[in-house]
MDTraj code that builds the backbone (N, CA, C; nanometers):
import mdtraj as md
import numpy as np

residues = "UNK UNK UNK UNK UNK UNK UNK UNK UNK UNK UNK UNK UNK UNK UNK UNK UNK UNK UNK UNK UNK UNK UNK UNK UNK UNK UNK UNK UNK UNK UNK UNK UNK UNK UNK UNK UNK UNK UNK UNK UNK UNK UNK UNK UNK UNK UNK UNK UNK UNK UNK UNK UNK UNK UNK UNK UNK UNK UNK UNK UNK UNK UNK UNK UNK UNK UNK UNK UNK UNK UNK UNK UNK UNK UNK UNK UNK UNK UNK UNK UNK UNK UNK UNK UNK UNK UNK UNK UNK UNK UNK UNK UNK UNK UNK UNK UNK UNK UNK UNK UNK UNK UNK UNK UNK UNK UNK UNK UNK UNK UNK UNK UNK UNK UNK UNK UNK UNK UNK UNK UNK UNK UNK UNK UNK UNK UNK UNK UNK UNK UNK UNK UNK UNK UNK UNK UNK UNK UNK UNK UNK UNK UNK UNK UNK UNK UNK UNK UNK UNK UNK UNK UNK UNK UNK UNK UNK UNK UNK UNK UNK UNK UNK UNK UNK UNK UNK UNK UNK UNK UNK UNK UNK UNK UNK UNK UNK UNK UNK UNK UNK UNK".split()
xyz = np.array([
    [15.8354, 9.3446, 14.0448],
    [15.8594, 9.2063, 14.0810],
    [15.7685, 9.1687, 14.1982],
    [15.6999, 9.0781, 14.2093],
    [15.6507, 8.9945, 14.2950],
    [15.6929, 8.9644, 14.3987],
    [15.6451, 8.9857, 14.5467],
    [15.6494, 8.8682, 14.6477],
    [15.6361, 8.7520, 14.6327],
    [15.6890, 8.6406, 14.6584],
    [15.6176, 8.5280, 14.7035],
    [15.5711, 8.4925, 14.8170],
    [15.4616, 8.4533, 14.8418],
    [15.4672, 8.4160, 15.0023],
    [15.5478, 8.3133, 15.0561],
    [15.6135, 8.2898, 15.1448],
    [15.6907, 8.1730, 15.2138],
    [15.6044, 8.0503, 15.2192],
    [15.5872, 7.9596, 15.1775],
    [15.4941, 7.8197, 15.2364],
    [15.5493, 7.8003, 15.3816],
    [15.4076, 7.7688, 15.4054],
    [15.3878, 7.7173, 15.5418],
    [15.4900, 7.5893, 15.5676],
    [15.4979, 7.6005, 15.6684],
    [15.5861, 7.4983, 15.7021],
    [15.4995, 7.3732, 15.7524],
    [15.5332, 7.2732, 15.7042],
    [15.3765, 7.1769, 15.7812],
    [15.4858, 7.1198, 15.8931],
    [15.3913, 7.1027, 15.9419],
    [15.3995, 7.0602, 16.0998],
    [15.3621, 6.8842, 16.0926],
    [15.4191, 6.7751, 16.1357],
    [15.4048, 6.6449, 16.1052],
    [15.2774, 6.6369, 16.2239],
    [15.2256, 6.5644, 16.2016],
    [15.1027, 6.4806, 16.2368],
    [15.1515, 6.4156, 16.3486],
    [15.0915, 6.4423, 16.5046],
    [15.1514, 6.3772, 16.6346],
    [14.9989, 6.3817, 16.6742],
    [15.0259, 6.3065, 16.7907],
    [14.9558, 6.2517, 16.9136],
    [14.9201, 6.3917, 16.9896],
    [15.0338, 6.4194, 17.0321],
    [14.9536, 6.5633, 17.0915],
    [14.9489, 6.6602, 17.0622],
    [14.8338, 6.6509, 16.9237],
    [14.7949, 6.7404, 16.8792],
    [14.6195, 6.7305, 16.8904],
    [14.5723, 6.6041, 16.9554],
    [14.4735, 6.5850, 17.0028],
    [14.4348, 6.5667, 17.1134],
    [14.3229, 6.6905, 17.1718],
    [14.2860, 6.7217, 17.3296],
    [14.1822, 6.5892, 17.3615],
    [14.2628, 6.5081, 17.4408],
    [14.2250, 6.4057, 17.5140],
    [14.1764, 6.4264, 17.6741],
    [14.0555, 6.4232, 17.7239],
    [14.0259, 6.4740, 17.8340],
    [13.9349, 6.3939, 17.8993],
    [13.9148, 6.3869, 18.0580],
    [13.8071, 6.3015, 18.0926],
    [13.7215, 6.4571, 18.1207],
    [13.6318, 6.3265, 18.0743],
    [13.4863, 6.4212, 18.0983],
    [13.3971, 6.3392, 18.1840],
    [13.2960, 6.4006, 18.2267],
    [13.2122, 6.3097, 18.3205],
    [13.0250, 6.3779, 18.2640],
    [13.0235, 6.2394, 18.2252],
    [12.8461, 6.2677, 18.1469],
    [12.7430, 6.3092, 18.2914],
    [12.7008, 6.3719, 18.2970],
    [12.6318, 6.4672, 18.3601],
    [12.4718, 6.3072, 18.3664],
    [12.4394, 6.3127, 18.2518],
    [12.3299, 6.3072, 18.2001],
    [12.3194, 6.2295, 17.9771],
    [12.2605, 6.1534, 17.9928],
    [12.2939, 6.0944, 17.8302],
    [12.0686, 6.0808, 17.8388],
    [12.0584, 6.0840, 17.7077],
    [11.9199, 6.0841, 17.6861],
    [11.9062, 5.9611, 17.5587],
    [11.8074, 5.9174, 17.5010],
    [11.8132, 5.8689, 17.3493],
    [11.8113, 5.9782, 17.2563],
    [11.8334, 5.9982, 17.1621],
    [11.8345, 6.0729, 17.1070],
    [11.7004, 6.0705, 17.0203],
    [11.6273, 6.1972, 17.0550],
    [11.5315, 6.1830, 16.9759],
    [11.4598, 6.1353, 16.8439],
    [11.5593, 6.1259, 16.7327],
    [11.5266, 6.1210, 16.6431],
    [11.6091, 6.0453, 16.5522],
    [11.6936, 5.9666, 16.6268],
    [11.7641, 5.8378, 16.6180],
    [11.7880, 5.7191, 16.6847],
    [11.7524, 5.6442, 16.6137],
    [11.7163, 5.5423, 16.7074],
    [11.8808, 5.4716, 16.7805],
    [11.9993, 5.4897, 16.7314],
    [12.0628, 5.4140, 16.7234],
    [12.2061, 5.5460, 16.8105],
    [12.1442, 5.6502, 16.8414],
    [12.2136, 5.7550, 16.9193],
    [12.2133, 5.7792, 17.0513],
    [12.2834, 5.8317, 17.0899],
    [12.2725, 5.8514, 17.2513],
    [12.2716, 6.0164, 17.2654],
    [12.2223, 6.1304, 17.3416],
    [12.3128, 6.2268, 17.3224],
    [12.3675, 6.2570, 17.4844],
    [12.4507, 6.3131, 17.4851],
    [12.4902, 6.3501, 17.6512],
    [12.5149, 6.4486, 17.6681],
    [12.5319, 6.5255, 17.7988],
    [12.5443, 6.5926, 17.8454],
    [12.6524, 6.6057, 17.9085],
    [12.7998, 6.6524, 17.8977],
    [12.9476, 6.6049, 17.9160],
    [12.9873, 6.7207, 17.9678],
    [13.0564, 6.7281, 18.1338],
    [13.1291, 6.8518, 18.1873],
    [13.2589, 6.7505, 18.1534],
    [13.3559, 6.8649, 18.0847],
    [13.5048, 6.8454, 18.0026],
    [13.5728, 6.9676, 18.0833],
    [13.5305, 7.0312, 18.1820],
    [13.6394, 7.1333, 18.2515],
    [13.6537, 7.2464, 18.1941],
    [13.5413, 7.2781, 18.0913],
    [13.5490, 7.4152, 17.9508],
    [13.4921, 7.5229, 18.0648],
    [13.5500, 7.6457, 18.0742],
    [13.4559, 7.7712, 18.1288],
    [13.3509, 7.8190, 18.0666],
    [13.3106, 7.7787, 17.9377],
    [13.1689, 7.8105, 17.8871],
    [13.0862, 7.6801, 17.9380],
    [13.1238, 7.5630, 17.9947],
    [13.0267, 7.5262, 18.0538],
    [13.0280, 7.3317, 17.9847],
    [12.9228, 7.2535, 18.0227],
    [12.9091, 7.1298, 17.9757],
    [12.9075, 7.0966, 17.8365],
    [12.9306, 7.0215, 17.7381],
    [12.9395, 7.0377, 17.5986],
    [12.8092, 6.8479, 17.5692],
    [12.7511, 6.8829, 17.4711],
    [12.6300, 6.8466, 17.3904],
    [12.7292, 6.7148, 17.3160],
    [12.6764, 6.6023, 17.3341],
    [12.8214, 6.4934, 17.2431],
    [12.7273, 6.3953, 17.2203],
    [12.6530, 6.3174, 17.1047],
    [12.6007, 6.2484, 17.0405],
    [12.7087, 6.1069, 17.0360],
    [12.6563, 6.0105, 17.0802],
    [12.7289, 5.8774, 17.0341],
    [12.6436, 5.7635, 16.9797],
    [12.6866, 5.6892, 16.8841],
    [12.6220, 5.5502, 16.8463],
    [12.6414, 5.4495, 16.9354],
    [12.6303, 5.4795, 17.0709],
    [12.6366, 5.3497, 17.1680],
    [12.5246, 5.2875, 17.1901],
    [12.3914, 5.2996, 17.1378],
    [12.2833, 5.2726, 17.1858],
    [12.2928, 5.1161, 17.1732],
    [12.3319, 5.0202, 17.0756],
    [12.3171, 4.8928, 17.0569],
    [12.4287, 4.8036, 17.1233],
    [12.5029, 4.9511, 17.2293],
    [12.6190, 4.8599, 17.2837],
    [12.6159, 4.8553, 17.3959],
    [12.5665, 4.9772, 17.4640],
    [12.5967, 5.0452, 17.5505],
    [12.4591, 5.0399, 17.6614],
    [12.4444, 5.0233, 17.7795],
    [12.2786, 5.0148, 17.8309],
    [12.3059, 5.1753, 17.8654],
    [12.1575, 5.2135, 17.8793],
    [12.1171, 5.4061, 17.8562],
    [12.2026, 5.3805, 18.0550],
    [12.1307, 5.3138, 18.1216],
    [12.1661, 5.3160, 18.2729],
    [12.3312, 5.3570, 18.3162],
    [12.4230, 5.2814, 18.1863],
    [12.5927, 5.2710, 18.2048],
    [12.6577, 5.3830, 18.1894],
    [12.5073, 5.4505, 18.1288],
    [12.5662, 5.5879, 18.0540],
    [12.5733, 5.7375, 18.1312],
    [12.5015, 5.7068, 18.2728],
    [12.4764, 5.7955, 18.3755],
    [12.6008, 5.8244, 18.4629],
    [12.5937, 5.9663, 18.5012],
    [12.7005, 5.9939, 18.6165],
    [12.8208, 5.9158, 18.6111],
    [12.8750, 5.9511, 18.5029],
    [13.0222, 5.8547, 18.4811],
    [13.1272, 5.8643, 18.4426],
    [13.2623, 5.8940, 18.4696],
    [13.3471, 5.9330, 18.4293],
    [13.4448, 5.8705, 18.2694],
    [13.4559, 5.9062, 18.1609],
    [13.4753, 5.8611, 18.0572],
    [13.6116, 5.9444, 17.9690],
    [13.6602, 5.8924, 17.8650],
    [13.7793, 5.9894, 17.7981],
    [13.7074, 5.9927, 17.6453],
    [13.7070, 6.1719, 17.6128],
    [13.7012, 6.2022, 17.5434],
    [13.7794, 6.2539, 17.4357],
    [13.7603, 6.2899, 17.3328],
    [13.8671, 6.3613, 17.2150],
    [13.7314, 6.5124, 17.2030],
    [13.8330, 6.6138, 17.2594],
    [13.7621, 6.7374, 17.2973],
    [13.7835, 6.8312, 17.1799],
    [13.8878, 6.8155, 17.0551],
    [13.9188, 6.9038, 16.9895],
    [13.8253, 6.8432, 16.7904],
    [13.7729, 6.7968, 16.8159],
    [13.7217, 6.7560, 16.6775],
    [13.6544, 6.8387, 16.6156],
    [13.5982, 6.8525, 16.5449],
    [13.5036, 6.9942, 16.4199],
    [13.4134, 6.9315, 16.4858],
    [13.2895, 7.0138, 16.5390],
    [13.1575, 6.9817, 16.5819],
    [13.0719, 6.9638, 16.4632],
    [12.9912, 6.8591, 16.4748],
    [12.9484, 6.8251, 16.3531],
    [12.7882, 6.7993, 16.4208],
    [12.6478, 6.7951, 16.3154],
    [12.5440, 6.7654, 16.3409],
    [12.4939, 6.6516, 16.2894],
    [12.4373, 6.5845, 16.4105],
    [12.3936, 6.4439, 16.4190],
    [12.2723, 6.4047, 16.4185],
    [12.1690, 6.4237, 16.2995],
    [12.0175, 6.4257, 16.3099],
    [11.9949, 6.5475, 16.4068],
    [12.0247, 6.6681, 16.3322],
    [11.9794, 6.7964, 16.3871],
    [12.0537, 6.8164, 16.5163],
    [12.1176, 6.7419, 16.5537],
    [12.1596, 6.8182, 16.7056],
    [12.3341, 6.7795, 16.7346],
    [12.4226, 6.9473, 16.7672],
    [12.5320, 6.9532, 16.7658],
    [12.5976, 6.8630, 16.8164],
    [12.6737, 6.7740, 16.8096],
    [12.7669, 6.7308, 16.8819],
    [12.9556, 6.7941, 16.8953],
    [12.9437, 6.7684, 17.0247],
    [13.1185, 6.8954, 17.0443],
    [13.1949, 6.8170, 17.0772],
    [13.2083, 6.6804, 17.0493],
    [13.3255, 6.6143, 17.1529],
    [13.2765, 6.4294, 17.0593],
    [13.3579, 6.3435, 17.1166],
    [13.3261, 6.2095, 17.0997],
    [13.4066, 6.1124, 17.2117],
    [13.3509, 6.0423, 17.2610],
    [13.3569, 5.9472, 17.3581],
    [13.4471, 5.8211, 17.2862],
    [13.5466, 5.7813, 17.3795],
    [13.6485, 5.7268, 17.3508],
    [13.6491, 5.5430, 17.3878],
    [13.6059, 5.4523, 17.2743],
    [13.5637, 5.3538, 17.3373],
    [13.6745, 5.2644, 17.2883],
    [13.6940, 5.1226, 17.3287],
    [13.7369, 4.9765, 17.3026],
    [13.6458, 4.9040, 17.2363],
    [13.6766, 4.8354, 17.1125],
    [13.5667, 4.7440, 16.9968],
    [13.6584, 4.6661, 16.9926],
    [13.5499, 4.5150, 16.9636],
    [13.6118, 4.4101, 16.8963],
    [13.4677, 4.3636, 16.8419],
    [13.4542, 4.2630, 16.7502],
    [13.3778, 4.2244, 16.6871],
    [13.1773, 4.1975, 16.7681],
    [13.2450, 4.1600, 16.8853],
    [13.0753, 4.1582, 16.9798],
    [13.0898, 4.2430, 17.0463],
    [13.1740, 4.3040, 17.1523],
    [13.1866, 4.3863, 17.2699],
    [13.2518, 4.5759, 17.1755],
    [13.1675, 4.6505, 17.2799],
    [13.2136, 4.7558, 17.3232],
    [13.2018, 4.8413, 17.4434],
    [13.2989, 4.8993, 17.4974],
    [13.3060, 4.9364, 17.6378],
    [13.4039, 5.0444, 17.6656],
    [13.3665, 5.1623, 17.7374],
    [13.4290, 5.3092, 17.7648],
    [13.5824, 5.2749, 17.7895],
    [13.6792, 5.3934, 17.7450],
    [13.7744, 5.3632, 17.7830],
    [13.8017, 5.4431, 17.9073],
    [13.8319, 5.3766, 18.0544],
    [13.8027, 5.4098, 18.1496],
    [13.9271, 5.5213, 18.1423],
    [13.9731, 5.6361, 18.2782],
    [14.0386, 5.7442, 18.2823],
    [14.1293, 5.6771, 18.4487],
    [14.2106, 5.7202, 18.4568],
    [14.2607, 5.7169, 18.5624],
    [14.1995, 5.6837, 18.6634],
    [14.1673, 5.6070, 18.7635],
    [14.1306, 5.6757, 18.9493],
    [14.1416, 5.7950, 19.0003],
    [14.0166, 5.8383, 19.0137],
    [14.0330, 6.0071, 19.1061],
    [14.0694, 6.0866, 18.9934],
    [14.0440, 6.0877, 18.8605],
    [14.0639, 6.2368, 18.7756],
    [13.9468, 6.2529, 18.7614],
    [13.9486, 6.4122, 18.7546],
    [13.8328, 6.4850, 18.7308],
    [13.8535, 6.5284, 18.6155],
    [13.7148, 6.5908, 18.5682],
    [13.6659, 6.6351, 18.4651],
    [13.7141, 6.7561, 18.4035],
    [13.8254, 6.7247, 18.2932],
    [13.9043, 6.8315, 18.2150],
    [14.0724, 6.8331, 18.2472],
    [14.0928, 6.7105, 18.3171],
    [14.2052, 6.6576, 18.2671],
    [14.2490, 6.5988, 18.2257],
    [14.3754, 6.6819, 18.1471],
    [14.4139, 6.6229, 18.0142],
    [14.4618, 6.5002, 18.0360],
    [14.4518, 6.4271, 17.9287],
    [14.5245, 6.2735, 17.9256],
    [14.6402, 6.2931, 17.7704],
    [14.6977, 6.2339, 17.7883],
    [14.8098, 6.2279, 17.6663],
    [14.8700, 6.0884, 17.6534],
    [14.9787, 6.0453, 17.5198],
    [15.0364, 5.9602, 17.5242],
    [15.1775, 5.9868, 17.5444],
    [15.2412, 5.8743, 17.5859],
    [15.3804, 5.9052, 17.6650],
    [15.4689, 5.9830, 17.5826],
    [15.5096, 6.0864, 17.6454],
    [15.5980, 6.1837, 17.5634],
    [15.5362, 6.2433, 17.4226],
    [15.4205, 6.2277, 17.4401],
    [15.3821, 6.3476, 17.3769],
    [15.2729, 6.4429, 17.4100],
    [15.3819, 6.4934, 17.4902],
    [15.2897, 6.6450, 17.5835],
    [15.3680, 6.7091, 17.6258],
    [15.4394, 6.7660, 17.4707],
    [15.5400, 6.8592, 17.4467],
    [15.5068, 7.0048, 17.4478],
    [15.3220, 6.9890, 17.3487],
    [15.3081, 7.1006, 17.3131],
    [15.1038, 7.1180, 17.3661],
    [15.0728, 7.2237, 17.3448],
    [14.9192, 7.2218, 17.3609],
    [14.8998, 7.1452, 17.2193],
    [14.7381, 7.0904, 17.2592],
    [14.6778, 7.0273, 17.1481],
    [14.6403, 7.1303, 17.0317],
    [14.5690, 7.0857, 16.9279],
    [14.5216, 7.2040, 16.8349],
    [14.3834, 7.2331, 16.8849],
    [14.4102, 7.3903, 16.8324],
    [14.2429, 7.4497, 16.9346],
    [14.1207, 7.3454, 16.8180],
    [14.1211, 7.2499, 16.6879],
    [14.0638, 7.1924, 16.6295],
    [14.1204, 7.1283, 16.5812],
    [14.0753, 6.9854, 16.5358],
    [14.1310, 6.9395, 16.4203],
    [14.1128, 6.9529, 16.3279],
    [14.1716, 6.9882, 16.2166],
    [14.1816, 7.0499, 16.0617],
    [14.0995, 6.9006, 15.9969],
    [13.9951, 6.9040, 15.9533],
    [13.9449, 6.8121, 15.8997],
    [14.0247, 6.7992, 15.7218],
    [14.0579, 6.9322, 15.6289],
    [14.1382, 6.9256, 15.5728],
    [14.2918, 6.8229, 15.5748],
    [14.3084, 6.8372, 15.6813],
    [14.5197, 6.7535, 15.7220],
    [14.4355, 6.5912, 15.7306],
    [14.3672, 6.5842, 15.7794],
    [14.2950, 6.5072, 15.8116],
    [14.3706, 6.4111, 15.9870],
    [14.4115, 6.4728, 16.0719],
    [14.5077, 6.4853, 16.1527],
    [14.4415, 6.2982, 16.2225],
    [14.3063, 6.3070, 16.2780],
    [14.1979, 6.2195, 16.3294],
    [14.2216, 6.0995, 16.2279],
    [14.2331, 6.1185, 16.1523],
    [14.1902, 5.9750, 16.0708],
    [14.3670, 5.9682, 16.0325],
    [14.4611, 6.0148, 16.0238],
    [14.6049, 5.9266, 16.0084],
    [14.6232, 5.9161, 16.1799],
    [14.5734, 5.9415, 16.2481],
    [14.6449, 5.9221, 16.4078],
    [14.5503, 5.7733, 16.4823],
    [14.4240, 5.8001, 16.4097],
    [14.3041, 5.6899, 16.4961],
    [14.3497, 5.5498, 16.4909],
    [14.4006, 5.5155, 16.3871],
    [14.4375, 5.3641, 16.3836],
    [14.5657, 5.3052, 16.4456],
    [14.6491, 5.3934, 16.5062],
    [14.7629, 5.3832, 16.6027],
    [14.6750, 5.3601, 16.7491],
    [14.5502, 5.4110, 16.7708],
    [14.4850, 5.3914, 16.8801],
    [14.4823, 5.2734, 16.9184],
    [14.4849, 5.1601, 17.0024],
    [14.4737, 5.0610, 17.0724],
    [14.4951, 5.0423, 17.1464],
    [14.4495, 4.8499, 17.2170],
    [14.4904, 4.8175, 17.4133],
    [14.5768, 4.7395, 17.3263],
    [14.6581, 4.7399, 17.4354],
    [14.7643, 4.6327, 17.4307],
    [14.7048, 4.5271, 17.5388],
    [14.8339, 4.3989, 17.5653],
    [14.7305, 4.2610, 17.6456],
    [14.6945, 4.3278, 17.8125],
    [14.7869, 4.3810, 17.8249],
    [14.7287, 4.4084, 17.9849],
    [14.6256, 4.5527, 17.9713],
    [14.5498, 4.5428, 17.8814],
    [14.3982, 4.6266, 17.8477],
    [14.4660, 4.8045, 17.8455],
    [14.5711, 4.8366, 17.8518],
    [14.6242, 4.9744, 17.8344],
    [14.5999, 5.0440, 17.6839],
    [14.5215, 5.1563, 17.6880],
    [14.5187, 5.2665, 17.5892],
    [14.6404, 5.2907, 17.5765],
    [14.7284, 5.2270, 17.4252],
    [14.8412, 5.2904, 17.3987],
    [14.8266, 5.3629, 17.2483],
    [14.9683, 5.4270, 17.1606],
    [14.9326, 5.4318, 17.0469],
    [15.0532, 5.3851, 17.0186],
    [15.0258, 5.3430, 16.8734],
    [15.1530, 5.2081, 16.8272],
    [15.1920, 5.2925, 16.6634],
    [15.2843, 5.3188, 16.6322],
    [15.3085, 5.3589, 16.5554],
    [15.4462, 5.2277, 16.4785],
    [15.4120, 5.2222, 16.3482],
    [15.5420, 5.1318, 16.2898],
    [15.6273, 5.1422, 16.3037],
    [15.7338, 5.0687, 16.3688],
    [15.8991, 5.1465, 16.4126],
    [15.8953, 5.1797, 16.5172],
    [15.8560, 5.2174, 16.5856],
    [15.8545, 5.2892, 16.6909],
    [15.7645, 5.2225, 16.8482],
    [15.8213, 5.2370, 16.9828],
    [15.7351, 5.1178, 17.1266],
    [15.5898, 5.2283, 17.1156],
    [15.5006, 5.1494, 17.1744],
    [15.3968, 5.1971, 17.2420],
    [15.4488, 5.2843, 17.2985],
    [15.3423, 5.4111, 17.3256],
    [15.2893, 5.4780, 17.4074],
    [15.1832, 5.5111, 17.4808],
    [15.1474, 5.4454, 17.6164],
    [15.0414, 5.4278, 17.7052],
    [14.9750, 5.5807, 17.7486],
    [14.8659, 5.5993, 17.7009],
    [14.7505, 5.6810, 17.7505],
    [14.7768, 5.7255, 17.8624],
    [14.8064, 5.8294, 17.9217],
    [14.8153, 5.8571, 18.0900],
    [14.7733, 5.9920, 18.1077],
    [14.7848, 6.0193, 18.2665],
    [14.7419, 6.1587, 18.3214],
    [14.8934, 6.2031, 18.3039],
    [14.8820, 6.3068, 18.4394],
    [15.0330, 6.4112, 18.4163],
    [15.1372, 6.3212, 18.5532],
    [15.0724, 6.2230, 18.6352],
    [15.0969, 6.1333, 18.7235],
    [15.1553, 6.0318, 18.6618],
    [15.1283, 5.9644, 18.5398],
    [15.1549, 5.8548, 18.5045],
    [15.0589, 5.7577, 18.5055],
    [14.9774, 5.7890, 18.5875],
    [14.8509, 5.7084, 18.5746],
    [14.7496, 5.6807, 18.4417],
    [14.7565, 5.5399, 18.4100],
    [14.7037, 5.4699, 18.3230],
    [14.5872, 5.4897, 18.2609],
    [14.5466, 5.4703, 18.1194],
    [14.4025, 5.4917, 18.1009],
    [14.3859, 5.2900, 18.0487],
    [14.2530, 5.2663, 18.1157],
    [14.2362, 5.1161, 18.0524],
    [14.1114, 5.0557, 18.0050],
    [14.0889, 4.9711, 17.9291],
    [13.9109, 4.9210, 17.9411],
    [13.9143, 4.8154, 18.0562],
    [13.7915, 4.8061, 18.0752],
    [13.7116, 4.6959, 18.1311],
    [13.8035, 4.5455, 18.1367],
    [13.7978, 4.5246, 18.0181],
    [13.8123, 4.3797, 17.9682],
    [13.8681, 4.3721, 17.8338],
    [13.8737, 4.4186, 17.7375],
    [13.8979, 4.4150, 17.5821],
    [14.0673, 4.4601, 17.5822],
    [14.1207, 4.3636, 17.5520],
    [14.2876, 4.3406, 17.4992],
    [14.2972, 4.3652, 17.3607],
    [14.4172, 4.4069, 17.3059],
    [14.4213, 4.3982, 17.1801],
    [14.3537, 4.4514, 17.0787],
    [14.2972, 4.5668, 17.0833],
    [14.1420, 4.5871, 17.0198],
    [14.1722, 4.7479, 16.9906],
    [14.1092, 4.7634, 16.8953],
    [14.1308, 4.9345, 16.8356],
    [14.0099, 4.9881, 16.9130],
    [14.0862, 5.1506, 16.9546],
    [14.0025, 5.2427, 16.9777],
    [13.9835, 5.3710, 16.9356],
    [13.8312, 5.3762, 16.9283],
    [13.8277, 5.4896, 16.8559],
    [13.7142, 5.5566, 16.8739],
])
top = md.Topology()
chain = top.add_chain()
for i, resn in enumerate(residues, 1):
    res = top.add_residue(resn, chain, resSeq=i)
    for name in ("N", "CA", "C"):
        top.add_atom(name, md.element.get_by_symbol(name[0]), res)
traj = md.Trajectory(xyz[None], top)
């Protein structure tokens, strides 16, 4: 007679299961061999060191905005290659139809702390996201500001939950209300 194996038990799809972190771009270049890329140079608080992160901000973003700056990233994604060159991370912005603009991090956090949404930072994030579960793409569209410009995530049924440090301190844009981020 046969074993069966037990099925896995799936685990539901949350918020913090994605490593949200400020990082601070060191350094962003054009990207060589795209016109429409940025790549940077991002200390995220990792002990192997600064991580390599490609963005399409070039038509939004001036190269100057992109210097020495503190920004929130999503640190746990599948590294993927972007016209030949790795990217390990993606930069966390506010869109609406003309404007886009960083989603700023707390006052006074440094680089490689975590940010989460309210009450959910129960558990560590996943050391990746399973591009299989597809964890990133059912969680991204809960991403948004609400009117007073706060990174929350909005789930149906259920209040906002505002972006914060381990303080309580806020994550916000610039200017852009109402507006998905991603």
């Amino acid at each position: 007679m046969k074993k069966s194996k037990p099925k896995p038990v799936e685990v539901p799809i949350t918020p913090n299961m994605v490593d949200i972190r400020v990082g601070h771009i060191i350094k962003a270049i054009k990207h060589p061999d795209a016109d429409s890329l940025y790549v940077s140079t991002i200390d995220m608080g990792d002990e192997t060191g600064p991580r390599t992160v490609c963005s399409g901000l070039v038509n939004h973003i001036p190269l100057d905005e992109m210097q020495d700056r503190l920004v929130v990233v999503v640190a746990n994604l599948k590294p993927v290659k972007m016209r030949g060159i790795k990217s390990c991370a993606m930069l966390l912005c506010a869109a609406n139809d003309t404007s886009v603009e960083f989603v700023n991090p707390p006052a006074g956090s440094q680089p490689g702390e975590r940010l989460f949404f309210e009450t959910y930072n129960t558990s560590e994030p996943e050391p990746v996201l399973s591009p299989k579960r597809k964890i990133w793409e059912t969680l991204q569209p809960g991403f948004t500001t609400n009117e007073q410009r706060e990174v929350v995530f909005r789930k149906d049924g259920d209040e906002e939950r505002k972006l914060v440090n381990k303080d309580g301190a806020r994550c916000l844009t610039s200017t852009l209300a109402n507006v998905p981020v991603r």
